[in-house]
N, C-alpha and C positions, 0 to 999 in steps of 0.2 A: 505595568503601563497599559496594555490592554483591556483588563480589567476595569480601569477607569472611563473607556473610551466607549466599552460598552455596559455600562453597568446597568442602565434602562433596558437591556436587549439579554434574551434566553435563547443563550446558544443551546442547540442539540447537536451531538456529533450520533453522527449514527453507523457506529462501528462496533462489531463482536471483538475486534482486535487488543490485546493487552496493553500490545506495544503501540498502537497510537494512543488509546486511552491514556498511557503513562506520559508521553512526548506531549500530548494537548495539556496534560495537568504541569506540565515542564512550563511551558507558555505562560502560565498564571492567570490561565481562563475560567472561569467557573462556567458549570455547564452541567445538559443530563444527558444520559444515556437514553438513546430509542432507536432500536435495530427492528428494520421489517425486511421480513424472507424475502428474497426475490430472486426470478429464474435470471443466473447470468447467463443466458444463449445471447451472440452475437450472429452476425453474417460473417463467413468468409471470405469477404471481400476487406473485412476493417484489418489494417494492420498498426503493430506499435500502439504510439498513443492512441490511434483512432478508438481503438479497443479500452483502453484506458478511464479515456475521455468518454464512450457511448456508456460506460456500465455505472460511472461513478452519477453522470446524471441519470439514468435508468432508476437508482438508488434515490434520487432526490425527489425524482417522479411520484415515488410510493407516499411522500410525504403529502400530496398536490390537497385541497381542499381542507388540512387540518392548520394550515399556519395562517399565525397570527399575526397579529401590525409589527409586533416587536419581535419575532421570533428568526433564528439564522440556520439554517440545516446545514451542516456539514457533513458530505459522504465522500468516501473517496475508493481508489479499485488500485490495485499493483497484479504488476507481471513481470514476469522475466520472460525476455526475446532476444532467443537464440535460433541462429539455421532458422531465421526465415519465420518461425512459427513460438508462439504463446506457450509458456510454460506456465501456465497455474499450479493449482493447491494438486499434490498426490492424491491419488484414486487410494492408494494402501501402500505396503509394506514394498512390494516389487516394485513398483510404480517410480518411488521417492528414489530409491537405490539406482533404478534405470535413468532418470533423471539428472541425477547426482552425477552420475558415469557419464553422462553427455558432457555436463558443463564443466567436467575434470579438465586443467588442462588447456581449459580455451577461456575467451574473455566473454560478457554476453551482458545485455543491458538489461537493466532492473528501471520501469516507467510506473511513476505514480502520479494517478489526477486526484485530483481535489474539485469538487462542485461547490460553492458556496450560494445556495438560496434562499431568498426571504419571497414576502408575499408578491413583489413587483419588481427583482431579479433577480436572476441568475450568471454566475460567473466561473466560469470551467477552465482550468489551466492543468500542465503537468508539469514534471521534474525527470528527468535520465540522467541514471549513472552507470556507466562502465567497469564493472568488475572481472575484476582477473583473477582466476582460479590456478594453482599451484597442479601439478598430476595426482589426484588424489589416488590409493591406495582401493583396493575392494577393502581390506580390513579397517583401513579409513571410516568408508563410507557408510559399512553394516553397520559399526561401533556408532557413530552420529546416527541412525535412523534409529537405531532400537535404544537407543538411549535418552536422544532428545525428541522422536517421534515428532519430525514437522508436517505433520497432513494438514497443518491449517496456514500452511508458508507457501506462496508464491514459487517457483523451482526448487522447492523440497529441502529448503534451509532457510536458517536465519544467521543473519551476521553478526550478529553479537550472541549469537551460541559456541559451540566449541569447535564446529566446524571453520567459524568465520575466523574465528583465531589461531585455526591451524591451517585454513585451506586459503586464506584474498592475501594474494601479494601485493594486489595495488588497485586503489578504488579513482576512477575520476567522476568527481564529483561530490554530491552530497551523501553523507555514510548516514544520514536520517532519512534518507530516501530509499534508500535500500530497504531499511527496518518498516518502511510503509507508509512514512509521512516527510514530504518537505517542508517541514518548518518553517525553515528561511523564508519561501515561498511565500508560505500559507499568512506569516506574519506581514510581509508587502503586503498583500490584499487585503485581509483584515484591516490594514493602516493608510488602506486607500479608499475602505468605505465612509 
């Protein structure tokens, strides 16, 4: 359906991520890939989305001067916010387990923005969802680090790993939000350009 609506128009998503890569290809958008490095340092003063919301456009920024009449950049940023403060990607191996061992046991939000821009707008929204973590186990949590290795995950896991199927009792919200992209979301806006 999408496909049709932009088929004049070169989408770019511009994510290292598998799991959006695979969820946009879910969508039935044709599109390329182009990731450009960029420092995520914020202020701390941003909290939540704000955070969310400042890095996924930060990301769209990198694009400025290379787009063209028909072209849509898609960037987007995820955290988990617990106690007050951002849980991004693990430093390492102690890092993800220390992590893990926080959000054991308690519930904590997972916020994803989406920036959508072309040469003459931009359009920045997000998604929260509320996940509930079961009391994970240390032998739990060793076993999920050293075996799924998530240093490239938001609070030091994915939910559709093996943690997520042994460790969320209850998700409010979107479970593709969690994994790094709201769909749902992303497909409104799309369908309102």
């Amino acid at each position: 359906m999408l496909s049709k609506k932009f088929k004049n128009n070169h989408i770019i998503l511009a994510s290292a991520s598998p799991r959006r890569q695979e969820l946009f290809k879910e969508l039935g958008l044709k599109f390329t890939l182009k990731v450009k490095p960029i420092e995520e340092n914020y202020t701390s003063i941003l909290k939540e989305e704000e955070i969310t919301n400042y890095l996924a456009e930060l990301k769209a920024k990198a694009f400025e001067g290379e787009l063209k009449e028909n072209d849509i950049i898609i960037t987007s940023d995820t955290i988990v916010w617990h106690n007050n403060k951002a849980l991004e990607k693990p430093k390492n191996k102690e890092h993800a387990v220390e992590m893990l061992q926080e959000l054991s046991g308690t519930k904590h939000k997972v916020i994803t923005s989406i920036c959508i821009k072309t040469l003459t707008n931009q359009n920045v929204f997000f998604d929260t969802t509320i996940v509930h973590f079961k009391h994970l186990t240390t032998e739990e949590i060793e076993f999920y680090v050293e075996n799924y290795k998530p240093y490239d995950k938001a609070g030091a896991y994915g939910i559709q790993e093996w943690i997520g199927f042994i460790g969320v009792t209850k998700l409010e919200g979107s479970y593709f939000n969690v994994m790094g992209l709201p769909v749902h979301k992303l497909y409104e806006e799309l369908l309102k350009m």
